[in-house]
C-alpha positions as CSV (number, residue, x, y, z in Angstrom):
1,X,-156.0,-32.8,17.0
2,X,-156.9,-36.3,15.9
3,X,-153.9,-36.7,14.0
4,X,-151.9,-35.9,17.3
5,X,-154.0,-38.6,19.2
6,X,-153.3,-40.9,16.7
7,X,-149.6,-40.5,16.4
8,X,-149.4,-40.7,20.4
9,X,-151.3,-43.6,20.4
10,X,-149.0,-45.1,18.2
11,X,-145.8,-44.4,19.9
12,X,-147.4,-45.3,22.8
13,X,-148.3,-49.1,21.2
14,X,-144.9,-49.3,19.6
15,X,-143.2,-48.5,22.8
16,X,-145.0,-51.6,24.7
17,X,-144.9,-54.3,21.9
18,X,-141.1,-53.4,21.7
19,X,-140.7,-53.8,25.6
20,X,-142.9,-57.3,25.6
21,X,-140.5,-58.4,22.6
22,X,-137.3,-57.8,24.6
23,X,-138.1,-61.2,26.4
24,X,-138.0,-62.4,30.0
25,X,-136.0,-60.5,32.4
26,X,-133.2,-62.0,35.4
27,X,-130.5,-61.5,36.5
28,X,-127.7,-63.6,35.0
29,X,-127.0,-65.0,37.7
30,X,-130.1,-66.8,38.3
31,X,-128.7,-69.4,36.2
32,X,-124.7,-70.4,36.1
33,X,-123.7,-70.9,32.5
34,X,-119.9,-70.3,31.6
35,X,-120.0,-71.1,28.0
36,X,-116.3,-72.2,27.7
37,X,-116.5,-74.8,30.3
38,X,-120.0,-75.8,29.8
39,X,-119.6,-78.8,27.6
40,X,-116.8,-80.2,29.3
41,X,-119.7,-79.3,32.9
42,X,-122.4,-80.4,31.5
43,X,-121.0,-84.0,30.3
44,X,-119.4,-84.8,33.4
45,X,-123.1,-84.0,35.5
46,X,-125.3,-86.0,33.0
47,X,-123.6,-88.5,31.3
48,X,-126.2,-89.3,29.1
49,X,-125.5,-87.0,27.2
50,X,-122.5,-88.9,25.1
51,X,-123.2,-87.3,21.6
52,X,-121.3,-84.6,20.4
53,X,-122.9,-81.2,21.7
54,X,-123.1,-78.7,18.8
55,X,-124.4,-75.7,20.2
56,X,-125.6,-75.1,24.2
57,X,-126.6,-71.5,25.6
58,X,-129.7,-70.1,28.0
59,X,-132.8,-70.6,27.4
60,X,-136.5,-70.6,28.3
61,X,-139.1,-73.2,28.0
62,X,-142.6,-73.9,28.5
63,X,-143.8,-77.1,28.7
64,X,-147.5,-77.9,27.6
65,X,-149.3,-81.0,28.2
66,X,-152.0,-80.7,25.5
67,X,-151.3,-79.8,21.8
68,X,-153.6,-77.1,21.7
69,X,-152.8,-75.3,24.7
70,X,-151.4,-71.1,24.6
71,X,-150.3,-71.2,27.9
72,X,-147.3,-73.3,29.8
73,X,-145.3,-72.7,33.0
74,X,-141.9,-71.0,32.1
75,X,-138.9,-72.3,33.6
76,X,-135.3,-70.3,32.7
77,X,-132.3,-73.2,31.5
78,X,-129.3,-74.1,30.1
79,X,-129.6,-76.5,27.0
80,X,-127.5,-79.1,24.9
81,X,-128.0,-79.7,21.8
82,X,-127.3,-82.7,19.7
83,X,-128.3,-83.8,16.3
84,X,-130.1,-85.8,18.4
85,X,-131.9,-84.6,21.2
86,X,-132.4,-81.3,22.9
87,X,-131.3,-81.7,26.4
88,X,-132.8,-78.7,28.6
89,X,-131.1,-78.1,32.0
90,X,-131.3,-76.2,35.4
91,X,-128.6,-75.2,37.7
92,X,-128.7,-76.9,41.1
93,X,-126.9,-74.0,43.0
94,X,-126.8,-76.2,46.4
95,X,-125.2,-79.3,44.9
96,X,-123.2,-77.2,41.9
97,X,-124.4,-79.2,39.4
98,X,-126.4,-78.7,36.2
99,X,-129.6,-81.3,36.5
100,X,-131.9,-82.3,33.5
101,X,-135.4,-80.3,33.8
102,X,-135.9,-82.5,30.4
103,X,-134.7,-84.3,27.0
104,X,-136.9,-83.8,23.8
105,X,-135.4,-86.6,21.6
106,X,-136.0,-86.5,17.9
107,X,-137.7,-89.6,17.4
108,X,-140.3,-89.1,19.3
109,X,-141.0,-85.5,18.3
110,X,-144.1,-86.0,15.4
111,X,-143.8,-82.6,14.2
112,X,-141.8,-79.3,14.7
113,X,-142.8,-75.6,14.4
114,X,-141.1,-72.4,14.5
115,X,-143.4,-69.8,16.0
116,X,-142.2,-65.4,15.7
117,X,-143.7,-62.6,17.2
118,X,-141.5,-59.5,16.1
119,X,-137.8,-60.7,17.5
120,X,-138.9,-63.3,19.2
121,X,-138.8,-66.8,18.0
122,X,-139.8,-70.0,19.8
123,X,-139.1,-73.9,18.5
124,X,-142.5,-75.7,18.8
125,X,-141.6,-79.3,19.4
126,X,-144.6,-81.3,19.2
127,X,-144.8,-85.3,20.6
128,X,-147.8,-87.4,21.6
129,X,-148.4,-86.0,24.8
130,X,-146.5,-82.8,25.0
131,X,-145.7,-79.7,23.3
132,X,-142.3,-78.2,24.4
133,X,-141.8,-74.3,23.0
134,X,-138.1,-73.8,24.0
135,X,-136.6,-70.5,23.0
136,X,-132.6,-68.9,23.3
137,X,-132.1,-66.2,25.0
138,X,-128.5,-64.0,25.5
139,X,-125.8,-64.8,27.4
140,X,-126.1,-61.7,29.7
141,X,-130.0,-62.6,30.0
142,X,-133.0,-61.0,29.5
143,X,-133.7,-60.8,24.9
144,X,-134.2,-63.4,23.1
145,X,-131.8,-64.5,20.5
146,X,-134.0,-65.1,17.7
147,X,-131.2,-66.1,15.0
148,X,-129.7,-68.8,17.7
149,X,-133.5,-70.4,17.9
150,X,-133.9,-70.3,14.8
151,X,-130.7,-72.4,14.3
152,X,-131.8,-75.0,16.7
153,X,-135.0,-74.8,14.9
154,X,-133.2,-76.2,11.7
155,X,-131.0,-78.9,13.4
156,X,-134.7,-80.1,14.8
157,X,-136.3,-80.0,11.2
158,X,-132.7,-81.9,10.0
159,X,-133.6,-84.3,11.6
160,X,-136.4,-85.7,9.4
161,X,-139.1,-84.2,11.4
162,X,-142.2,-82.8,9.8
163,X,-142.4,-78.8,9.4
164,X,-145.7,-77.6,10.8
165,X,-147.6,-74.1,10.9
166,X,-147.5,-72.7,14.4
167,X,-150.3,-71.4,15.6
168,X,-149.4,-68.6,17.7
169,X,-147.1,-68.4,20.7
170,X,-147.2,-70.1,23.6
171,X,-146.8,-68.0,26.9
172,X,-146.5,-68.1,30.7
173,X,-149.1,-67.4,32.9
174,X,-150.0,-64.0,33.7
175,X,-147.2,-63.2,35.2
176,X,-146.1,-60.6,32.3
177,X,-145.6,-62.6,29.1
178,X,-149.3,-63.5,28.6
179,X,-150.1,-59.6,28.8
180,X,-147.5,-58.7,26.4
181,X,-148.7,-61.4,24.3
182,X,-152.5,-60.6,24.5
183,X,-151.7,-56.7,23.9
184,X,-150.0,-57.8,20.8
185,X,-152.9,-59.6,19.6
186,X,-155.2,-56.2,20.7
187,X,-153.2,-54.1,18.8
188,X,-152.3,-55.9,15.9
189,X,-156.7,-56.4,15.0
């Protein structure tokens, strides 16, 4: 009888952890992204962005204004990157325009971090005043695409910034992605 308890139990976790993991979910829609028109979009509605853009998808980021904070509002966006910068983006759906939520630019980045948590992955961009965890997500929305993070993650680190440790993820508010993240912690002790 114990054994069954147990095995329960662990379906039961497994079943949970893999449904956090899956990411944030929205509709596609919430965001317009047509990836073979974006560049060509996303130039012509923010010029500064003049370098060449080597890979651009969705994305989510959170946005933390001390170094050792878990938890950061989470906005869904669009991003550009550069071997320069990482320009992050929203889609102004009354103007039809993509606008700049922010740019990270490598030289002011002091150290970089690539933080997992089963299929999830999340760039750690750390500067004087800011961390910015920015993770990809799918096209169609809703998992995170951990092999296209980590691919931004190593155009970041290219760029002569120091590799750090993560320490742990950082999440939204408790609107869903901190509980998913503090029930991984709970079962995972």
């Amino acid at each position: 009888m114990n054994f069954v308890l147990r095995a329960v139990f662990a379906l039961i976790a497994i079943a949970i952890l893999s449904s956090c993991a899956n990411g944030p979910t929205y509709d596609k829609a919430t965001i317009y992204y047509d990836r073979p028109t974006f560049v060509d979009s996303v130039t012509h509605d923010d010029p500064s962005i003049a370098e060449k853009v080597i890979q651009h998808g969705r994305c989510t980021l959170n946005i933390a204004s001390t170094p050792d904070a878990k938890m950061a509002p989470q906005d869904f966006c669009i991003f550009a990157l550069t071997r320069d910068a990482l320009h992050v983006l929203k889609w102004n759906a009354n103007d039809t325009r993509y606008e700049r939520l922010t740019t990270v630019n490598f030289k002011n980045v002091e150290q970089v971090a690539l933080a997992s948590q089963f299929r999830h992955r999340q760039v750690q961009m750390i500067e004087k005043k800011r961390v910015v965890a920015f993770s990809v997500i799918i096209d169609d929305g809703g998992i995170f695409d951990a092999d296209a993070t980590s691919k931004v993650f190593d155009v970041v680190a290219a760029a002569g910034i120091p590799v750090a440790t993560s320490k742990g993820m950082i999440v939204p508010p408790r609107r869903g992605g901190a509980i998913c993240s503090d029930l991984h912690r709970e079962v995972i002790r």
